[in-house]
Every structure is written in structure tokens, then in C-alpha cells.
RODO-2510 file (C-alpha; in nm, 4 decimals, decimal comma):
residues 472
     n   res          X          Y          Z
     1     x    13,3028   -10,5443     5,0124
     2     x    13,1530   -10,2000     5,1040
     3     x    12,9586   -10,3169     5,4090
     4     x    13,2955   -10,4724     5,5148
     5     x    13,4665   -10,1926     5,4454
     6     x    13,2215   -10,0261     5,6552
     7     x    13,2487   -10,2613     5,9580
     8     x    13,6248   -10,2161     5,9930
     9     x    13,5646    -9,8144     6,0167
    10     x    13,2795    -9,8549     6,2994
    11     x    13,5074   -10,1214     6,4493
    12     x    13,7895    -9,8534     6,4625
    13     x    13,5471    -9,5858     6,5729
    14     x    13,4044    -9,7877     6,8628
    15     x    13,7962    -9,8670     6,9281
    16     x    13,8527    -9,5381     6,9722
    17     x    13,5645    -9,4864     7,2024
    18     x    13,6507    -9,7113     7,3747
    19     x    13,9849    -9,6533     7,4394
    20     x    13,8567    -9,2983     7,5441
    21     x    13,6179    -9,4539     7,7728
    22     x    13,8808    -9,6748     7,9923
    23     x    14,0956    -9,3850     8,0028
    24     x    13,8264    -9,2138     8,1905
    25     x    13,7342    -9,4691     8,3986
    26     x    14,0753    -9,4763     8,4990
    27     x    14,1628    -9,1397     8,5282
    28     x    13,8354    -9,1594     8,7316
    29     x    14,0289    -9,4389     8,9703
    30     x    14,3074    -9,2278     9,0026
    31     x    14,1104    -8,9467     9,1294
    32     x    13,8913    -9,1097     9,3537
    33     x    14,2128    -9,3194     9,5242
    34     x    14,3632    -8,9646     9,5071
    35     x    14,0805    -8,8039     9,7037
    36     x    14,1124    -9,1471     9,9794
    37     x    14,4754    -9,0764    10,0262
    38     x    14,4215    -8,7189    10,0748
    39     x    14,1196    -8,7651    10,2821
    40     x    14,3440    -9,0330    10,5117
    41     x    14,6089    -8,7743    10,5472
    42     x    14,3456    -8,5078    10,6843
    43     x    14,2112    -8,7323    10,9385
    44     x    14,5900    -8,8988    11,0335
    45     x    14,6655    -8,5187    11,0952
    46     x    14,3355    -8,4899    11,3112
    47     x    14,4232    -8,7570    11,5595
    48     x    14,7462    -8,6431    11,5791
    49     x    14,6735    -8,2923    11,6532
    50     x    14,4368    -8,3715    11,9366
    51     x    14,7115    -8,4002    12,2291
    52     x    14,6365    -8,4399    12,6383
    53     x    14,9239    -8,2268    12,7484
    54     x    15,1782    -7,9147    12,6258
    55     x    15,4719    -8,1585    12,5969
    56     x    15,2799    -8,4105    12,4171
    57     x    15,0973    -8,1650    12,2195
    58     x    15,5172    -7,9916    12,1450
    59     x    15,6060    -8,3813    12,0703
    60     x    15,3273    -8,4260    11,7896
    61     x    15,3609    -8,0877    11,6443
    62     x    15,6527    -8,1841    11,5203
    63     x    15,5131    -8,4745    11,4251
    64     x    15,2705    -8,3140    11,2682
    65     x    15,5444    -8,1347    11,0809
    66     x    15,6367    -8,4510    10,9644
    67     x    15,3377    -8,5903    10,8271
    68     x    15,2528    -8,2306    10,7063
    69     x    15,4193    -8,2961    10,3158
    70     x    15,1860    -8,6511    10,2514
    71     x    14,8444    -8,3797    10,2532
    72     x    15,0449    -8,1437    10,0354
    73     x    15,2007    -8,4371     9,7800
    74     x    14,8614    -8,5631     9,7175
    75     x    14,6896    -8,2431     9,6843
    76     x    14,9430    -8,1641     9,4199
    77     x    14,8669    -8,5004     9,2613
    78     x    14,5442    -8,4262     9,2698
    79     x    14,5607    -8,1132     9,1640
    80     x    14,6907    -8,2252     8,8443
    81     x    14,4618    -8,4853     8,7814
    82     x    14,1915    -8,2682     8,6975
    83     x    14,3390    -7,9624     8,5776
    84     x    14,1232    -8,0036     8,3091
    85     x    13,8225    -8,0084     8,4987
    86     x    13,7130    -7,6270     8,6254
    87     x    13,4711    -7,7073     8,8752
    88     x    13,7236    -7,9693     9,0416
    89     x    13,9779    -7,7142     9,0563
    90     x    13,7407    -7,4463     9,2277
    91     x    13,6427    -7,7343     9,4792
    92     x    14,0213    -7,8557     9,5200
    93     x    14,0961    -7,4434     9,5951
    94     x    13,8178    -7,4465     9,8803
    95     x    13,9918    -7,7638    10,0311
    96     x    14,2933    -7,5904    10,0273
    97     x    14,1686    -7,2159    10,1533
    98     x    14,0163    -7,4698    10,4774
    99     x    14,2672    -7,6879    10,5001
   100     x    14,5259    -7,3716    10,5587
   101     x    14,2637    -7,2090    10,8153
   102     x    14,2728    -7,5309    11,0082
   103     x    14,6088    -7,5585    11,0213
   104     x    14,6844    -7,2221    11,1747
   105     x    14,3832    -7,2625    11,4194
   106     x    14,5635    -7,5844    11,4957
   107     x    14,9056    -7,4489    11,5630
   108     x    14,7793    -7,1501    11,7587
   109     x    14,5581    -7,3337    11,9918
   110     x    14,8537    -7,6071    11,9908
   111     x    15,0519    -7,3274    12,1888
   112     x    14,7625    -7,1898    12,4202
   113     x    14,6397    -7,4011    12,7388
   114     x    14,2459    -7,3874    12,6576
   115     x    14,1451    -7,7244    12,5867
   116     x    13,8394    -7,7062    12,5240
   117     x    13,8058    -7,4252    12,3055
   118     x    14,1095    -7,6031    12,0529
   119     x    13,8325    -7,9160    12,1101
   120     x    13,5277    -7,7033    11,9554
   121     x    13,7828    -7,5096    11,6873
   122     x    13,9142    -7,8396    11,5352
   123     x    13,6161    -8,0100    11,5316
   124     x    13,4369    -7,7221    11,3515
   125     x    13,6850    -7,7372    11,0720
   126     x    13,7430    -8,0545    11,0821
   127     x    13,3987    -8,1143    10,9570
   128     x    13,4282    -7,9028    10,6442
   129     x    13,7385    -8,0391    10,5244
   130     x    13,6449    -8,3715    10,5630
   131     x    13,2421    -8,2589    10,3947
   132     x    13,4388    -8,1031    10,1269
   133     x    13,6818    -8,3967    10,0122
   134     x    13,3874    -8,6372    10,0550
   135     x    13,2040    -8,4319     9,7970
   136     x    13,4965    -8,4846     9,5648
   137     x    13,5185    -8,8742     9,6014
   138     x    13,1379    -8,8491     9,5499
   139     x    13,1601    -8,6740     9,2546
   140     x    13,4259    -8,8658     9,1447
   141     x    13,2492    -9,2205     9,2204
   142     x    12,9174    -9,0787     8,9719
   143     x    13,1415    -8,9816     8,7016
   144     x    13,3041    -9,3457     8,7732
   145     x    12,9314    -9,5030     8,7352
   146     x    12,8729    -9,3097     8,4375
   147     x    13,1350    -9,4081     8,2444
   148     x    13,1333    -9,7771     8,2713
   149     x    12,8093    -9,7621     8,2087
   150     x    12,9388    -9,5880     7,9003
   151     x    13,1583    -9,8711     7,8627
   152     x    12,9226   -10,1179     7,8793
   153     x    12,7072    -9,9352     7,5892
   154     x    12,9834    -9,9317     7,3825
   155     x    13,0465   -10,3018     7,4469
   156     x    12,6853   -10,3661     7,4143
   157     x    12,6541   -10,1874     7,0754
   158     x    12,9930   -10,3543     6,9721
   159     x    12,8430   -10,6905     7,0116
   160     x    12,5063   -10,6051     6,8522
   161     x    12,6946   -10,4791     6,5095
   162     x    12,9112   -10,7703     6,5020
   163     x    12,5967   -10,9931     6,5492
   164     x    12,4499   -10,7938     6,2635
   165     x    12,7301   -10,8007     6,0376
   166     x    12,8028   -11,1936     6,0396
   167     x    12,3670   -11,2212     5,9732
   168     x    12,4661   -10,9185     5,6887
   169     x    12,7385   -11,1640     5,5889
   170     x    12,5580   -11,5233     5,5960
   171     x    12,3114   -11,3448     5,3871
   172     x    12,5490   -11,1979     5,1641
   173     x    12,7004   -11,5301     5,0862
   174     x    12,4054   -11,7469     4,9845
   175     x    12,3083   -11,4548     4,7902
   176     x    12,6527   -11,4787     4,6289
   177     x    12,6299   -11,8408     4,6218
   178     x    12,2593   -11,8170     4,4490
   179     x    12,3918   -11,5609     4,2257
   180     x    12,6984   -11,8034     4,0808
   181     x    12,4621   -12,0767     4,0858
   182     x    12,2536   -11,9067     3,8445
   183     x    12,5165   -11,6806     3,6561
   184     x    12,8608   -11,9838     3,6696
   185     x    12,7256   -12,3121     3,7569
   186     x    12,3769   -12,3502     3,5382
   187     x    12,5442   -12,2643     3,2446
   188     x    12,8410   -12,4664     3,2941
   189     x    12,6297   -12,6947     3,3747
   190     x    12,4028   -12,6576     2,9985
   191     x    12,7559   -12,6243     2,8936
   192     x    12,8604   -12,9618     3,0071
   193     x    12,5581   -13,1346     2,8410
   194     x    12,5671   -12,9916     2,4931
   195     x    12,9414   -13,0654     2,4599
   196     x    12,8298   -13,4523     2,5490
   197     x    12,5987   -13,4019     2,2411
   198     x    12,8227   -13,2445     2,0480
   199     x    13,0858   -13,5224     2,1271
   200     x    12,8028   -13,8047     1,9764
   201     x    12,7755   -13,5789     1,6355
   202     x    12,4634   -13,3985     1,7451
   203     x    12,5913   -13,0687     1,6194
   204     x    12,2576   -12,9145     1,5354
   205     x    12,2310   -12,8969     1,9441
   206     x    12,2683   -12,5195     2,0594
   207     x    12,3665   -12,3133     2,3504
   208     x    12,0751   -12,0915     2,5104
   209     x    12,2811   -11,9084     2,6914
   210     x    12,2106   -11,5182     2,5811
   211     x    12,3794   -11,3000     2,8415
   212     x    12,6719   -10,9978     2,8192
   213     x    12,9033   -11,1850     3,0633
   214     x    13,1736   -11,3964     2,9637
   215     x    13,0162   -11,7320     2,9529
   216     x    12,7464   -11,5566     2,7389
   217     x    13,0201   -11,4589     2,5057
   218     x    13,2017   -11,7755     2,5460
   219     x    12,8536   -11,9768     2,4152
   220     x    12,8548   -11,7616     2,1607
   221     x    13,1720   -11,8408     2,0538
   222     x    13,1086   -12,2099     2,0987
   223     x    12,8082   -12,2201     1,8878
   224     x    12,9553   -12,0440     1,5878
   225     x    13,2102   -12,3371     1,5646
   226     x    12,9598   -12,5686     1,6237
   227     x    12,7723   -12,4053     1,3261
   228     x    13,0885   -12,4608     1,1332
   229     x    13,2122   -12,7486     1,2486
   230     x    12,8366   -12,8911     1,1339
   231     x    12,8435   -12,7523     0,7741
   232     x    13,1920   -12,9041     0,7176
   233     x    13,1276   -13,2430     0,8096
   234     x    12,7680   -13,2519     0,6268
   235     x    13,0329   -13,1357     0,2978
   236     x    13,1916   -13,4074     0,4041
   237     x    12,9308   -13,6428     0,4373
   238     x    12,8029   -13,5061     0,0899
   239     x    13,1575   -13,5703    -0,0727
   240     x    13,2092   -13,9020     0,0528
   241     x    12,9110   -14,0158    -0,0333
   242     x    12,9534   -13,9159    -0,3901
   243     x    13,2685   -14,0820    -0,3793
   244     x    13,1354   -14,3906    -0,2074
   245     x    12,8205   -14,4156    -0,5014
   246     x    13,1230   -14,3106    -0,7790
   247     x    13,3204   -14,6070    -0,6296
   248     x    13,0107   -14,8158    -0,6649
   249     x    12,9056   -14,7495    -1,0085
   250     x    13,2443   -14,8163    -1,1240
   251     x    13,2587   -15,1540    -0,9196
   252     x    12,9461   -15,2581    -1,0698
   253     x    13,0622   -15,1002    -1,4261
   254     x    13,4277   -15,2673    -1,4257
   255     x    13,2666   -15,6572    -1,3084
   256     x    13,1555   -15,7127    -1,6112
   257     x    13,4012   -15,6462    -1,8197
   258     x    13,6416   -15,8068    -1,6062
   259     x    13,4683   -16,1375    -1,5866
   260     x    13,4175   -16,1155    -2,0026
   261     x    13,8389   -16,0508    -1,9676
   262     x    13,8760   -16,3303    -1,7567
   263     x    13,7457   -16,5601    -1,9819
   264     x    13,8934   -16,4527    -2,2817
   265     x    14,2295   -16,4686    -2,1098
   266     x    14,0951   -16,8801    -1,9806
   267     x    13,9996   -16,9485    -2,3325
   268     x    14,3132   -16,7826    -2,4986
   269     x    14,5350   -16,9742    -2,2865
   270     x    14,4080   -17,3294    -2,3552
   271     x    14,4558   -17,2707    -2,7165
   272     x    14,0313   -17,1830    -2,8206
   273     x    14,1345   -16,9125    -3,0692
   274     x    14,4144   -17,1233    -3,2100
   275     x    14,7641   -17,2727    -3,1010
   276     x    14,9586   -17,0833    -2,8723
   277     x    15,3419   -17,1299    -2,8029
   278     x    15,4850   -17,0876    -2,4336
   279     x    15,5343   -16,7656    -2,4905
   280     x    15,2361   -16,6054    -2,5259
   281     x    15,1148   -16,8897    -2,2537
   282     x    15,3203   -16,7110    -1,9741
   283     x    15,1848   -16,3521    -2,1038
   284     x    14,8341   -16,5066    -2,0856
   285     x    14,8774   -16,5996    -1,7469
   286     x    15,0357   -16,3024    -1,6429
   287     x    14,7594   -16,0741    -1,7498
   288     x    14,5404   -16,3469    -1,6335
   289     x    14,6969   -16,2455    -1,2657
   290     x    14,6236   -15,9222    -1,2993
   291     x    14,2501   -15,9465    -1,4269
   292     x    14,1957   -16,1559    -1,1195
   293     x    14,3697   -15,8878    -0,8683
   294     x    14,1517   -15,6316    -1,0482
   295     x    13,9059   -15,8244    -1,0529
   296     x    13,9241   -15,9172    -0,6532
   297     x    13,9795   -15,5342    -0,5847
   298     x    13,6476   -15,4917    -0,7950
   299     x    13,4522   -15,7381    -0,5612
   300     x    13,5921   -15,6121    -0,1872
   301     x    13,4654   -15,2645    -0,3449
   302     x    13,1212   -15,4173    -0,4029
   303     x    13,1201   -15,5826    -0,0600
   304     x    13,2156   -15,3120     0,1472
   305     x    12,9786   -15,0949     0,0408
   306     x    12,7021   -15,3634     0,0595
   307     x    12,8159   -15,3439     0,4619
   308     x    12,8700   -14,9454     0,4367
   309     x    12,4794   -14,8828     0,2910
   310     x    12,3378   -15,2110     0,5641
   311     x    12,1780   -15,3609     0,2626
   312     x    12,4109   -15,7002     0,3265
   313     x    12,2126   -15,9836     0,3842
   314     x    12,4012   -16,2479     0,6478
   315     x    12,2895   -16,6176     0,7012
   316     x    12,2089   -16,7152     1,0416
   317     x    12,3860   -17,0332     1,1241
   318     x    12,5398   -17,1938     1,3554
   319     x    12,8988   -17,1925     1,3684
   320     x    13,0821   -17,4696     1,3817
   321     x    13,4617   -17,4005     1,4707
   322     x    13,6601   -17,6820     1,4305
   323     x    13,5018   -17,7084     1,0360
   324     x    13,5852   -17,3336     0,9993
   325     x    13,9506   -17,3398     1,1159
   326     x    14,0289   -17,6711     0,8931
   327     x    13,8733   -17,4754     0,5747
   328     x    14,1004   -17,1921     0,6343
   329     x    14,4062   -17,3776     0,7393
   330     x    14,3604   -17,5229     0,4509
   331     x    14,3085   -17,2806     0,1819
   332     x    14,5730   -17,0840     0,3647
   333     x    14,8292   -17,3526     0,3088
   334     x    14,6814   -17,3942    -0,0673
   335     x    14,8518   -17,0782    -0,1362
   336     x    15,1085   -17,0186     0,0840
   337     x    15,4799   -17,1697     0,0292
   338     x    15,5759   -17,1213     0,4152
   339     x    15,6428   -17,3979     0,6263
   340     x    15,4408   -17,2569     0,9088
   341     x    15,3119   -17,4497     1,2191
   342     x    14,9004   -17,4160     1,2870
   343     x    14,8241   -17,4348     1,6550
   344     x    14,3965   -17,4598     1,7088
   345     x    14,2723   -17,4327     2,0924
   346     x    13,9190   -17,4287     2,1005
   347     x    13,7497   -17,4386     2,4450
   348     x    13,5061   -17,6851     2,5482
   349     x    13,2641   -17,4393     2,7379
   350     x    13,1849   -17,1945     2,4433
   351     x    12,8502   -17,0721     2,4194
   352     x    12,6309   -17,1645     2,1081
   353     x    12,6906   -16,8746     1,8065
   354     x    12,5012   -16,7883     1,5105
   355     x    12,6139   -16,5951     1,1915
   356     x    12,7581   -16,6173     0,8436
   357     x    13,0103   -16,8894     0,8070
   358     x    13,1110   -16,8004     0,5116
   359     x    13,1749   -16,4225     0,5926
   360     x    13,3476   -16,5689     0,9651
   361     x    13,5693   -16,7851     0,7406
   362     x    13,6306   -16,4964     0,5277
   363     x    13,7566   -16,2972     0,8264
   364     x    13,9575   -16,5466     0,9810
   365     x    14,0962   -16,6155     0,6033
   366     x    14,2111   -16,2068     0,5887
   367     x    14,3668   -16,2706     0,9632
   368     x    14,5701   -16,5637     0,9176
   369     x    14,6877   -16,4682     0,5425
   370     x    14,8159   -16,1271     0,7151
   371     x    15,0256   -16,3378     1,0057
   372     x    15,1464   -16,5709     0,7430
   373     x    15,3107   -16,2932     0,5311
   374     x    15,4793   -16,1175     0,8696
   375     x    15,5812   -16,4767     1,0171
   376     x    15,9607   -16,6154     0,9455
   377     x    16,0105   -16,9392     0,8175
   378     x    15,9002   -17,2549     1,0048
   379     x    15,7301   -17,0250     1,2827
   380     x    15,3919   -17,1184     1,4714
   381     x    15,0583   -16,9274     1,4462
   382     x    14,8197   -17,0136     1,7149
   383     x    14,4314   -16,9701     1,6581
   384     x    14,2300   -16,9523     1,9469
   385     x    13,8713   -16,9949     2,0253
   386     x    13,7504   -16,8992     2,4120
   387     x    13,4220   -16,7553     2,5946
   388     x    13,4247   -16,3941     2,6419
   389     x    13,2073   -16,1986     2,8905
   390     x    12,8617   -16,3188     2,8819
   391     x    12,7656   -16,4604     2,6066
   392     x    12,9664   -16,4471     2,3791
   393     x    13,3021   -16,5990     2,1874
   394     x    13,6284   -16,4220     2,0949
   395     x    13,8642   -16,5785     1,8439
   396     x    14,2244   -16,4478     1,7948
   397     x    14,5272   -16,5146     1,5986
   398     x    14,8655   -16,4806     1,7143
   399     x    15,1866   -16,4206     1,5121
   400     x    15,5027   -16,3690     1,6031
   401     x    15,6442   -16,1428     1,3686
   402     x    15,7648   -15,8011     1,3771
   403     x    15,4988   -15,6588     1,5804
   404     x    15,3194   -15,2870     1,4593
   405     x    15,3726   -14,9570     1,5409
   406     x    15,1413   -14,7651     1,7993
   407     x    15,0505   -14,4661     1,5195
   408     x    14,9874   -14,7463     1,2640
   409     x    14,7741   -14,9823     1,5040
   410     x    14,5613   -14,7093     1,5930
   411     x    14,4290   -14,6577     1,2518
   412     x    14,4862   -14,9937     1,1094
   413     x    14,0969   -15,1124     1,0676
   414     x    14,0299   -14,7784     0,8733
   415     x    14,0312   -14,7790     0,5064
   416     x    14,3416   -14,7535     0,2610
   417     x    14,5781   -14,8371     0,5438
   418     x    14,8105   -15,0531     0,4980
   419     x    14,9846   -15,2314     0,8168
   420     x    15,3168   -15,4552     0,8178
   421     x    15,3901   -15,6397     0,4893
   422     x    15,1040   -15,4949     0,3153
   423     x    15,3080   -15,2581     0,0584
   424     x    15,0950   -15,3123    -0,2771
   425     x    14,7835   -15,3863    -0,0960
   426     x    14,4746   -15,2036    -0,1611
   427     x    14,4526   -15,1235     0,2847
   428     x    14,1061   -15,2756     0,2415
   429     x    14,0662   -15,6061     0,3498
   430     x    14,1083   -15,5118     0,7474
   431     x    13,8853   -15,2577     0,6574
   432     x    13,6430   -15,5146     0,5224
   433     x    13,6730   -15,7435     0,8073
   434     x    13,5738   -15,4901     1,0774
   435     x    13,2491   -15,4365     0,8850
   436     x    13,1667   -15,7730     0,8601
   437     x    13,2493   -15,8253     1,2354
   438     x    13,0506   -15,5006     1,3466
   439     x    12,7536   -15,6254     1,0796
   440     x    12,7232   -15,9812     1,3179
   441     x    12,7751   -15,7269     1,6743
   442     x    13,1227   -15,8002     1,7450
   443     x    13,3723   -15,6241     1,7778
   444     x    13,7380   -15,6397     1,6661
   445     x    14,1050   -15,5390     1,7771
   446     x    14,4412   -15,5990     1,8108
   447     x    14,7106   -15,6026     2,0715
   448     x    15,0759   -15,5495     1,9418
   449     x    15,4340   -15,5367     2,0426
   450     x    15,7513   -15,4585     1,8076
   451     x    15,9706   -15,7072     1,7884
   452     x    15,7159   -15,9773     1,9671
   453     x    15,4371   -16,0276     1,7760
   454     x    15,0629   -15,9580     1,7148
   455     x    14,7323   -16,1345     1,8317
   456     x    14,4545   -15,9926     1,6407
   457     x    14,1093   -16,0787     1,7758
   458     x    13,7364   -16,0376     1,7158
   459     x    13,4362   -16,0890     1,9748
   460     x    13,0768   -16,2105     1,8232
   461     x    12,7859   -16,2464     2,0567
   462     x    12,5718   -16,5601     2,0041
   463     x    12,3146   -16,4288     1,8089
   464     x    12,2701   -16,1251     1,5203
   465     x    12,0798   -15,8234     1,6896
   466     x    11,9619   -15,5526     1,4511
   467     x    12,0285   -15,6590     1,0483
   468     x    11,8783   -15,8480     0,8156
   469     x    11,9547   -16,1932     0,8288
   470     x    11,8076   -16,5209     0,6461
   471     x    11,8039   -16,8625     0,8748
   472     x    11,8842   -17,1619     0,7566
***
């Protein structure tokens, strides 16, 4: 910014000069077409002074009288032109002094009848005049070739500064350039990379950048919440995982006493311990209904955290979809007092898939209970079975109930949520079925509309990559 600064005051000053320059070059014009016109007028006043007879010589005297004034205007001219110049005016005051001595020669040999002698007079002074005001257009024509020459310096330097100041420029730039390169852009750049880290939980990762600008005090900034950011979720790492091994030990302590509850309860009821009125038959089965909720509760506890620490072991088979889908139809229609209609559509092209029937029919159980409870009365429920990318098979199940909201959907496969018609529920068994889908490298969704319906889906490639699996 200073060297630019800079460059606009030498560009004024060379302006200037400039300016200075043509003005002298053309005051220099003036004074040399000055000096012609005046010369001109001396010699037009020569010619016409050099007469044959009296008459004629009476005739162009007053001629001469005419033309007299055009010597005297541009001597004045003249004159002021270089008033400023001493040595001009000294020379211009000679011209003068000889041009008056000529002109009274000239008049008084004008009136006398010796030729000749008028002859050797004007020619004598003649000669000076006309040597003097050729001195002046001389002069005149040097200081004219000295001051475009000037000019032409000026120009010349002009143009070498402006070269130099776009090379001062160009160089300034990259430097710049380099500078935010190093200063803006590499650390961005770092920037941009350890916030992709950070995003996959690496929050150990660090920002190097140490200097006093403000990015350095930005990374600073930025690694202090990463710092914090990292302590609270390994607390919360540390907490659930107390709470996941709490909710663990009490699964595996409440089993068994809920099995020896359950069959107390079976044994009461049939009348083991002694006869047993309807009565206490219907409060046996009632708290036989809740054992076995308990009880249920007690196992998806177990299982998902079987999935949660990897340690589930899945069977390898392969699946065979139209024996799955009649299992669950029919288990779901077991228990369910809906008159709902079952629509299968299982491709013919699907690729051969391996995993756990028993867990897929467990999934696809949890599914099609959910779209039974949201479906009215005498509704359909389609189930359908089609390829999906390359290699692999999605399955989905369609409802047409009430549909879900977007905040619910969003968080519906996380634990203790409960979706639509699942007040009372433990918000598990979703939950439950994204492990097991995730476990055999699926992957499972849903796509929802109020008021239209659900299709809930899951994707499983056609083999298990990555767990522990036994083959049948």
C-alpha cells in the first residue's frame, strides 16, 4: 500500500513536469511562429521600400505606412512572450533600436533622388535586422529541441516506473498470495481435516497450529472444546456402561427367579398345591401375564446386550422366505384378533442369503406385530421380498395406518422410544431389531407419511461379514 501510495505521488510529480514541459514547448512555438511573422513583415517592408521611381516610391510609402502596424503588432506580441526571459528582451530591444534606424534611413532616402546610395543603405541594414531576428528563431528552435527532448525523458522515465511498479506489484502479489497460503489456507486447510476426525469421534486428534493470529487463537479455542467435548463423552461412555453391566446383572439376576415364578404360578393354577376355585384361577393367570411380560422384558434385556458387547453368536443359513413369512403370518395371527389381510410378493430373481432364521423371523415378527396394532379393521399388510443393489435382498412391510411423525421417525430405532401405538411398551424391540439387522450387515429404515401409512424395511447382504457365526 506504501509503494502504491508512492507511485500515485511520482505519477503526479511527473504530471506536473510534464505539464510544465508542453507549456514550454509551446510557449517555445509561439515564439518561434512569432519571430516568422515578424521576420515576414521585415522583409514584406523590404520589397516594398525598394521603388524604381519618386511617384512609385510616394505610392508605396504610403503603403508602407500601411503595412507599418503588422512589424509593430508582432513585436509587441513578441515582446510579451518572453518578458520573462532577460536576454530575449535585450535582443528584442536591439531589433527594435535597428529596425527604427532603418526606417528613417528608409524614409529619408525615400525622398532624395540617389538611387544607389538608398540601394547600399537598405541593404546594409537590412542585413542586421534580418541576422538579428534569425538569431532569435535560432535560439528559439534549440530551446524547442531541448525541451522535447525533455519531454521525451519524462515520458521515457514515466514508462520505465510504470514498468517497474506492475514487476513491484506481480511480485507483491504472489508474495501476498504465498503469505495467505501459508498464514489462511494451510491451516484452514489442517483445520478442515481434524474437524473430519473429530466428526468420526477421534477427539484425541489436535490442532498444531501455535501462532498469535486469529486462526492461532481460533485453534486454540477449538481444541479446548475438543478437550472437553472428549472428557464428557468418555463420562459418558463410563456411565453407560455401568448402566449397561447394572442392566445386565439384574437381567441375569431377575431370570431366575422369574422362571422359578412362572412355574409356581403353572403349577398353582392346575390345582398342584391343592383345589383352586375360579377365582383365584383368574388371579393366577393374571399374575401369570405379568411374570411372562417381566419375564419377556428380562430376556430382550439379555439379548440386546449380547448384540451391544458382539458376543452374539448367529447361525449361518440359508434363508428360505416363503417358510419364514408363513411362520410369522402365522404366529402373528395366533395372537392377534384382527381380521387383517396378508399380502406376500417375493421376487423370483433374489440372490442366495445367509443368516439367522430364527433372529430374521424374529425381526419380521417385531415388524408385522407393530403394523398389526396401527392397522384398522379388515385392512391389508403387504410383505415384500425384492433384490436390492448388488447383492443383496431388502424386505419391507407396509401398513396403512396412521403414518409417524418426522421428530419421532428420526429417533425411532434408538432405545426407550416408543413410536405409534406403543404406549406401555418398553421402546425396545425396534431397538432390538436394528441390532440384529446391523449384527447380519444390513441395514434398516423406514419411510412414513401421516395419515397414509408406513413401510418399514431392512436390507441384508448375502452373506455375514465380520461376526461370529456357526454354519449349519
Amino acid at each position: 500500500m506504501l509503494f502504491l501510495f508512492g507511485q500515485q505521488v511520482f505519477n503526479l510529480w511527473i504530471a506536473r513536469l510534464t505539464h510544465e514541459a508542453f507549456n514550454c514547448v509551446t510557449h517555445t512555438l509561439l515564439v518561434e511562429r512569432e519571430g516568422e511573422r515578424l521576420l515576414h513583415a521585415v522583409i514584406d517592408n523590404e520589397e516594398k521600400g525598394f521603388l524604381e521611381s519618386s511617384s512609385q516610391r510616394r505610392t508605396n510609402l504610403i503603403d508602407y505606412g500601411e503595412k507599418k502596424p503588422n512589424f509593430h503588432n508582432s513585436f509587441n506580441y513578441l515582446y510579451n512572450l518572453v518578458q520573462d526571459n532577460p536576454a530575449q528582451i535585450k535582443q528584442l530591444h536591439k531589433i527594435r533600436y535597428i529596425y527604427n534606424q532603418w526606417q528613417r534611413e528608409l524614409q529619408e532616402k525615400a525622398l532624395s533622388s540617389s538611387a544607389s546610395n538608398y540601394s547600399v543603405a537598405k541593404s546594409t541594414l537590412f542585413d542586421s535586422l534580418q541576422n538579428e531576428i534569425e538569431k532569435l528563431i535560432q535560439h528559439e528552435e534549440m530551446l524547442l529541441s531541448d525541451r522535447q527532448i525533455r519531454v521525451e525523458r519524462l515520458h521515457d522515465i514515466n514508462t520505465v516506473i510504470n514498468v517497474f511498479s506492475i514487476l513491484v506489484i506481480l511480485l507483491g502479489a504472489l508474495l501476498n498470495l504465498q503469505l495467505l497460503h501459508r498464514r489462511v489456507k494451510l491451516p484452514l486447510k489442517k483445520l478442515t481435516q481434524v474437524s473430519k476426525l473429530w466428526q468420526a469421534g477421534q477427539m484425541e486428534v489436535q490442532l498444531s497450529h501455535s501462532s498469535k493470529d486469529e486462526i492461532g487463537e481460533l485453534a486454540g479455542v477449538l481444541n479446548a472444546m475438543a478437550d472437553e467435548t472428549r472428557h464428557r463423552q468418555e463420562s459418558i461412555e463410563v456411565r453407560n456402561q455401568q448402566l449397561e453391566d447394572m442392566i445386565s446383572a439384574l437381567s441375569h439376576d431377575l431370570r431366575i427367579p422369574l422362571l422359578a415364578t412362572r412355574n409356581t404360578l403353572d403349577c398353582m393354577g392346575r390345582g398342584a398345591f391343592g383345589p383352586v376355585n375360579d377365582t383365584w384361577k383368574e388371579v393366577f393367570e393374571e399374575c401369570h401375564e405379568a411374570n411372562e411380560d417381566l419375564l419377556k422384558l428380562v430376556e430382550l434385556l439379555l439379548d440386546i446386550s449380547r448384540y451391544e458387547a458382539r458376543s452374539a453368536c448367529l447361525m449361518c443359513d440359508r434363508l428360505n422366505w416363503e417358510k419364514i413369512l408363513i411362520k410369522v403370518i402365522g404366529q402373528v395371527k395366533a395372537t392377534s384378533t384382527r381380521e387383517l389381510a396378508f399380502i406376500c410378493k417375493i421376487s423370483q430373481l433374489l440372490p442366495t442369503v445367509y443368516g439367522d432364521e430364527l433372529e430374521i423371523q424374529r425381526v419380521l415378527q417385531n415388524l408385522l406385530d407393530n403394523a398389526v396394532r396401527v392397522s384398522k379393521p379388515k385392512g391389508e399388510i403387504i410383505l415384500e421380498i425384492t433384490p436390492y443393489g448388488e447383492g443383496q435382498v431388502q424386505i419391507s412391510v407396509r401398513d396403512y395406518g396412521s403414518g409417524i411423525a418426522p421428530q419421532v421417525k428420526e429417533r425411532l430405532f434408538q432405545r426407550f422410544i416408543q413410536g405409534r401405538g406403543h404406549r406401555g411398551k418398553s421402546g425396545l424391540g425396534l431397538y432390538l431389531c436394528r441390532q440384529i439387522i446391523e449384527a447380519h450387515g444390513g441395514n434398516i429404515g423406514v419411510e412414513s407419511s401421516l395419515e397414509e401409512g408406513s413401510t418399514f424395511w431392512f436390507t441384508l447382504p448375502s452373506a455375514i461379514n465380520n461376526v461370529d457365526c456357526n454354519y449349519e
